[in-house]
C-alpha positions, 0 to 999 in steps of 0.5 A: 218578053219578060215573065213576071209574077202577079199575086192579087187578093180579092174581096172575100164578099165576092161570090164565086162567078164575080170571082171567076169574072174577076179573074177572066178581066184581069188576065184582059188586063195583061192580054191587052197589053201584048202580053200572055197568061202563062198559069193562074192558079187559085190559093182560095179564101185565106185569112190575112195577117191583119186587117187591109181596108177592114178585111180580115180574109180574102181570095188569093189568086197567082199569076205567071204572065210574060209582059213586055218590059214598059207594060207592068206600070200600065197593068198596075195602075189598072189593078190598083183602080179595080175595087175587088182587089185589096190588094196586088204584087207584081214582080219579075220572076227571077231568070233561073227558074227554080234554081237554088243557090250554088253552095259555092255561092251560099255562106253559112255560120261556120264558113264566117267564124272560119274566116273570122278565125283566119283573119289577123287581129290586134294586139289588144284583141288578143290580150283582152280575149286573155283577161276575160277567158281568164275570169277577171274583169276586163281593163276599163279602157279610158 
């Protein structure tokens, strides 16, 4: 089974036993599709950047939940045909868990200048590069 993420953001106008009953259906939804509920864990009301089906806020909820592979499609028509959810995210979680990414792995600002620097260049960069340090105006190239 593979392990996937689910993040959902409920109604706001939803009291906090439809919510728990809200909460309970959808880890059904993922129960009966062969899966498991690993973590659920509640963000709480929190305001949204803008407006989705004229709510300003809504309650987050986060899921880790292993599912077979055919199973994600099934579980999102029935999110998306919940009306107590605004709005749903269902990805697979990365396989490495927690790793961050290896510096040899990872190119920062000054490994490109270094191997901008190292990288031959035309006769005309370098000429131009000359004209400007130097203070006039480049030639107008036609």
């Amino acid at each position: 089974m593979r392990k996937y993420e689910l993040t959902y953001i409920a109604k706001p106008d939803l009291d906090a036993s439809t919510l728990t009953a809200l909460i309970e259906r959808i880890n059904g939804f993922v129960t009966s599709e062969g899966g498991a509920v690993v973590q659920t864990t509640q963000w709480g009301l929190r305001q949204l950047a803008y407006p989705i089906r004229k709510y300003r806020e809504g309650y987050y909820v986060f899921s880790v939940i292993e599912l077979e592979a055919s199973s994600p499609a099934r579980i999102e028509q029935r999110l998306r045909l919940t009306e107590d959810i605004i709005r749903y995210l269902l990805v697979r979680a990365d396989e490495r868990e927690g790793a961050m990414p290896s510096a040899a792995g990872a190119v920062g600002a000054s490994e490109v200048a270094a191997q901008d620097a190292a990288q031959p260049t035309t006769a005309a960069e370098p000429a131009q590069a000359e004209v400007v340090a130097e203070g006039s105006p480049a030639p107008a190239e036609s």
